[in-house]
KEZA-781693 format. One record per residue (C-alpha): residue number from 1; z, y, x. Coordinates in steps of 0.5 Angstrom, whole numbers, always signed. Example, Ala and Ser with C-alpha at 12.3 -4.5 7.8 and 13.67 -1.06 7.14 Angstrom:
<pts>
num	pz	py	px
1	+16	-9	+25
2	+14	-2	+27
</pts>
This chain:
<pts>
num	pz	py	px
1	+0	+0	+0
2	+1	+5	+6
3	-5	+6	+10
4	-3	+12	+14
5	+4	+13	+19
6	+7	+21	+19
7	+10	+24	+14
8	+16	+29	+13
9	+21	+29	+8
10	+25	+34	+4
11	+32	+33	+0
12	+35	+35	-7
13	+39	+38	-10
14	+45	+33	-9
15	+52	+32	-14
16	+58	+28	-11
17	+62	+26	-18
18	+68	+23	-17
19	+70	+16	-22
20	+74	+18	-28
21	+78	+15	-34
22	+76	+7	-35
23	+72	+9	-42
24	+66	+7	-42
25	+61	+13	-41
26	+65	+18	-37
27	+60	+25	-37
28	+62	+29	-31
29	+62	+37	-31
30	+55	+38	-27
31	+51	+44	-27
32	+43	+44	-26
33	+43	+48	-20
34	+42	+46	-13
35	+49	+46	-10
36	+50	+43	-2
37	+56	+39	-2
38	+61	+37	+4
39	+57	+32	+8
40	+62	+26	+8
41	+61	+19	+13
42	+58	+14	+9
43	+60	+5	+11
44	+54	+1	+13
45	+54	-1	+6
46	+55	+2	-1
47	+62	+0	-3
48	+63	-6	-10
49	+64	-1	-16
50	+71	+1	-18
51	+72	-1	-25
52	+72	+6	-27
53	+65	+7	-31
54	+62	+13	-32
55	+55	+17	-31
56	+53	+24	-29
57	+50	+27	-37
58	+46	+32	-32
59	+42	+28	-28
60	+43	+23	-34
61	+39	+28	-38
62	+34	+31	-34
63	+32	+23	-32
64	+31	+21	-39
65	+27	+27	-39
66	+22	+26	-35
67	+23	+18	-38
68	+20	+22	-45
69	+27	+20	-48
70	+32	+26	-52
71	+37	+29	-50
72	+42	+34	-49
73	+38	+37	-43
74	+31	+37	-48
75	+35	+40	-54
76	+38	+46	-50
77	+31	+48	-47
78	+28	+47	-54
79	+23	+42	-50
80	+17	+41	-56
81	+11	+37	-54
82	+8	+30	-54
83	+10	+28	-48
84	+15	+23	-50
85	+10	+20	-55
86	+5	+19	-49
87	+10	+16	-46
88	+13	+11	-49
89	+6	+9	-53
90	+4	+8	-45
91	+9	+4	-42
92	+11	+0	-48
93	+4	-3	-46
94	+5	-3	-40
95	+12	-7	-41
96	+8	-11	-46
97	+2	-13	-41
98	+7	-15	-34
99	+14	-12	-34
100	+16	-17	-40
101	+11	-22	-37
102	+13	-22	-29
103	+20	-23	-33
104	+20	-29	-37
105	+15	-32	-31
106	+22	-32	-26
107	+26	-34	-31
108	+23	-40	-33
109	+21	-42	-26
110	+27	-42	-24
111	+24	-36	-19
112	+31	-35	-16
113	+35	-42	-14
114	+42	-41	-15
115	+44	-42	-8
116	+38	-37	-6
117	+41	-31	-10
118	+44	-26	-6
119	+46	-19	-8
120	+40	-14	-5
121	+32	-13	-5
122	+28	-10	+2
123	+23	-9	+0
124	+18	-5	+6
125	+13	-1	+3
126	+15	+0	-4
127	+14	+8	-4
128	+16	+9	-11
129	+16	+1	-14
130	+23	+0	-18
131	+19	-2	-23
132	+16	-8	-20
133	+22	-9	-16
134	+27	-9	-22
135	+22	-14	-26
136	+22	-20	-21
137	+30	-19	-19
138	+34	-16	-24
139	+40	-20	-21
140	+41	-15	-15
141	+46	-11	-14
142	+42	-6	-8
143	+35	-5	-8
144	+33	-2	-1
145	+26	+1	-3
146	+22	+4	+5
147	+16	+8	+4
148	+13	+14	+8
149	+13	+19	+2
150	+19	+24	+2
151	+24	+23	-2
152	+24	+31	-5
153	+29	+34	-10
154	+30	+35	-16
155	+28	+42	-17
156	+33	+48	-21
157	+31	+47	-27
158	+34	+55	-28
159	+28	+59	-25
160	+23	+54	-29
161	+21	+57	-35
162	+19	+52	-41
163	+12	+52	-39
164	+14	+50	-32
165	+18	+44	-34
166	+13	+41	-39
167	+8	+43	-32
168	+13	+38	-28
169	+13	+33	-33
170	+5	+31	-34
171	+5	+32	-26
172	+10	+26	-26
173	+7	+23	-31
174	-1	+24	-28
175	+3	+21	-20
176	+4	+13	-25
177	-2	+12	-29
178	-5	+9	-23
179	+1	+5	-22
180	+2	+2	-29
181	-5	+1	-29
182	-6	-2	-23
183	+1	-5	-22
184	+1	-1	-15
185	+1	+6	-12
186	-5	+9	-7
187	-3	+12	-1
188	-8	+17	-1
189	-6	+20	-9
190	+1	+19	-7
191	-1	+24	-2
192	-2	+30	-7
193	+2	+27	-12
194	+7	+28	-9
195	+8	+34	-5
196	+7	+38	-10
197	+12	+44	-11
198	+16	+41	-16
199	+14	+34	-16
200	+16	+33	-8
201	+17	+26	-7
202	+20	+19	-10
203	+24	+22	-13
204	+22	+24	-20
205	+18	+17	-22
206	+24	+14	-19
207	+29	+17	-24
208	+23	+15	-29
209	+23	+8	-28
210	+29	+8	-28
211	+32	+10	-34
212	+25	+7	-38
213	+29	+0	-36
214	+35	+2	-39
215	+39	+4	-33
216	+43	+12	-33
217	+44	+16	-27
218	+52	+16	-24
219	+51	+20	-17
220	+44	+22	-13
221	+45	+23	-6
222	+42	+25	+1
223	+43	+21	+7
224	+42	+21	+15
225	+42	+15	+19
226	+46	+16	+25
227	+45	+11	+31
228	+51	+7	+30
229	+48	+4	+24
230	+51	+8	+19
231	+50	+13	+14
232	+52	+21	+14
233	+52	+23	+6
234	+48	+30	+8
235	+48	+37	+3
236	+42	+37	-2
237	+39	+44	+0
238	+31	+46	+1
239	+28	+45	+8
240	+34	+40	+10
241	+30	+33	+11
242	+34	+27	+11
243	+31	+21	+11
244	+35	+17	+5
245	+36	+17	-1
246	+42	+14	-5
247	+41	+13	-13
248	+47	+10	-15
249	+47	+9	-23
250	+49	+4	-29
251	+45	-1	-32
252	+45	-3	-39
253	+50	-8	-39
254	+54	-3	-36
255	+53	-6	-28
256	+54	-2	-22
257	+48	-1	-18
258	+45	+2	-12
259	+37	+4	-11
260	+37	+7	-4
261	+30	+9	-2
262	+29	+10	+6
263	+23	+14	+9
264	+22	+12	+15
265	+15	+9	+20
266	+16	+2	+20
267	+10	+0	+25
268	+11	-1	+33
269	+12	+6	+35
270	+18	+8	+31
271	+23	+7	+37
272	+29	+8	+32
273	+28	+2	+27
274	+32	-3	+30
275	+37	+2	+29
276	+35	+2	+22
277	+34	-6	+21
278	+41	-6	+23
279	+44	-2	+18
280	+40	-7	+12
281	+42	-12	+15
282	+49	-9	+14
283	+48	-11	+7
284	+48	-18	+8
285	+44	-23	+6
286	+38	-21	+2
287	+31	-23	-1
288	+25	-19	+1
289	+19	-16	-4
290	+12	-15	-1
291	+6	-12	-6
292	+0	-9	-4
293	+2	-8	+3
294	-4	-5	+6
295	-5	-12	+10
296	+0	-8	+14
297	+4	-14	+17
298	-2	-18	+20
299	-3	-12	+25
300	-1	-12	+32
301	+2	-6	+32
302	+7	-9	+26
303	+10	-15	+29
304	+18	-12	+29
305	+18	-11	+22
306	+14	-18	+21
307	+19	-21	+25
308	+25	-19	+23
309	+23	-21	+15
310	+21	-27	+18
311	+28	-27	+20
312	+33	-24	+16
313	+30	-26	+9
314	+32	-32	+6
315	+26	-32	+1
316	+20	-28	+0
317	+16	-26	-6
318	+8	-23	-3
319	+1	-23	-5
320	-4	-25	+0
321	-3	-17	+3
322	+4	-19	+6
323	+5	-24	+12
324	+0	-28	+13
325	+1	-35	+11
326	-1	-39	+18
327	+7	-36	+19
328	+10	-41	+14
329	+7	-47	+17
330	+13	-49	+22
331	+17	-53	+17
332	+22	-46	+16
333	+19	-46	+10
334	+18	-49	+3
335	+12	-45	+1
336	+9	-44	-8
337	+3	-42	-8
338	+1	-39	-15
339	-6	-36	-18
340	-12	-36	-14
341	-15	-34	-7
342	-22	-35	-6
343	-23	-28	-3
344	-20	-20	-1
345	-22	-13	-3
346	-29	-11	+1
347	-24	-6	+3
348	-20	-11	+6
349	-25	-16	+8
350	-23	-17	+15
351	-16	-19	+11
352	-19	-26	+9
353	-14	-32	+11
354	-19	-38	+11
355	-13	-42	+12
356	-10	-40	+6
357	-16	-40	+1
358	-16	-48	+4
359	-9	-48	+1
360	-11	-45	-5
361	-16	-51	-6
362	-11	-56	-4
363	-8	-59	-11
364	-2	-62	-7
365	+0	-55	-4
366	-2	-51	-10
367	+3	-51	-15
368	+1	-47	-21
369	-6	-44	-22
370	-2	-40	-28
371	+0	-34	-28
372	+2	-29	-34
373	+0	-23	-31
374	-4	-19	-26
375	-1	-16	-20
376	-5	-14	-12
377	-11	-11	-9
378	-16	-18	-12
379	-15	-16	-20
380	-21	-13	-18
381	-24	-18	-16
382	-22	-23	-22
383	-16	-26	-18
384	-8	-25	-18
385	-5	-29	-12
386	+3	-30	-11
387	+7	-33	-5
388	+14	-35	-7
389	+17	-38	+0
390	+23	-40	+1
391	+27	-42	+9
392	+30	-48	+9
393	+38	-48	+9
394	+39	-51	+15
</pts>
């Protein structure tokens, strides 16, 4: 999904809240200005929820905003239009075609064994991919999401008048109709889409997928990684760049979770990255997510990254754009081939692995040509491919 290695990243307006009363939605006082906070020391890894359950009704509001849902943020600034119409007409369609469809798919394969499940998602790549990301492991309780887009801010709400709002909301939208349309997002439209004025990075279609799968928003933190692997919460202001974000939020069973979103080069000239695999491996043992990958971890200058996937991750759910299959063929791993795989995108016509499409045509390796959904580059050329690898527990 990333095709170029340089990007720069701004921050948002950041609001710590603290855990209140043991009622189930505690509102805190926040405003909508952008306010910097003090920057605090923050673990290798989120802490477990208090049992305290509260959300932020700002950010709640202004998520389910840009969601096209009501609330008090659109009632207050008399917020008419069709927007939320569009919307939900256009991601019911979406859930109906592939979220609802990937969703029953794990489940009834059993996707995730239970001595396989863990409690958090690497998923390299991703720019702003929760969605996806939430449908095949909805069991997690941290998603770590890498991409090259900066993160952005939200903006102050205060200096835009309705007209500017409405401006911002179709801009969101416009930035994921590829997305749902395709099932992924194109490097070069995310390039514009989001470095605009308001819409400035991640952000935004983060908090939409977000709340669109049910979820409200708890705390939205910028974060520094120092070089010991840890991070530094850092003061949400314009023109500060801080590569992190932390989107701590509640799901509608009422569970604590975390979406940290990370901009960062994962190629070979990125010096820093063993610093940052430390710092995920610091979560534990997770799971690892590749999806319209760019082929990426087939090239030579993308060997830290593969290798450390290869060794830190106790299964992979990819399309054919991930790693490459002849790296599962040692006896580590127990492969599930699903779909079909004759051919690639002239785009990528170099990518073709011969000894996949071999599997592939071998009914002994191939466990179901069935899938439910469409997903990858090759939905344009009549194929969808998924890999399901799992390491063998020693």
């Amino acid at each position: 999904m990333k095709l170029g290695y340089k990007s720069i990243g701004l921050v948002i307006g950041m609001f710590i809240v603290s855990c209140g009363s043991t009622s189930t939605e505690k509102e805190s006082k926040t405003t909508n200005k952008v306010e910097a906070s003090k920057e605090e020391e923050g673990k290798k890894v989120v802490e477990e929820p208090k049992d305290s359950i509260y959300i932020d009704s700002f950010f709640t509001d202004v998520a389910l905003t840009i969601g096209g849902f009501e609330n008090n943020f659109a009632k207050k600034r008399n917020l008419v239009s069709t927007y939320p119409a569009t919307v939900s007409k256009q991601f019911s369609g979406f859930t109906k075609s592939k979220m609802e469809p990937i969703t029953n798919w794990v489940k009834d394969n059993k996707v995730i064994p239970e001595n396989y499940a863990c409690k958090t998602l690497f998923y390299p790549l991703a720019g702003a991919d929760f969605v996806y990301a939430d449908a095949f492991f909805s069991n997690v309780r941290n998603y770590i999401l890498v991409g090259l887009e900066k993160p952005g801010y939200l903006p102050n709400y205060d200096q835009l008048t309705n007209t500017d709002v409405q401006s911002y909301l179709n801009q969101i939208f416009n930035s994921l109709d590829i997305s749902m349309k395709s099932g992924f997002f194109r490097t070069k439209s995310m390039a514009v889409q989001f470095n605009q004025k308001t819409v400035n990075g991640t952000l935004h279609s983060l908090l939409f997928y977000l709340v669109r799968r049910g979820n409200k928003i708890r705390k939205i933190r910028h974060f520094i990684l120092k070089e010991n692997a840890l991070i530094k919460y850092t003061a949400g202001t314009e023109g500060m760049f801080s590569p992190g974000l932390d989107i701590e939020f509640l799901t509608a069973d009422n569970k604590v979770k975390n979406l940290f979103y990370f901009n960062t080069d994962l190629s070979d000239a990125n010096t820093k990255l063993d610093n940052f695999f430390n710092w995920v491996s610091a979560f534990g043992e997770h799971h690892t997510m590749l999806k319209a990958a760019s082929y990426l971890n087939s090239r030579d200058y993308f060997t830290q990254t593969r290798n450390y996937i290869l060794k830190s991750s106790n299964m992979i759910v990819q399309d054919d754009s991930g790693i490459p299959y002849k790296y599962f063929v040692d006896g580590s791993w127990d492969v599930k081939l699903y779909g079909g795989y004759k051919k690639v995108i002239p785009l990528f016509s170099s990518r073709i692995q011969p000894d996949m499409v071999r599997a592939y045509a071998d009914t002994t390796k191939l466990t179901s040509k069935f899938l439910p959904f469409r997903i990858g580059y090759n939905v344009a050329v009549g194929e969808t491919n998924l890999q399901v690898i799992y390491k063998k527990k020693q």
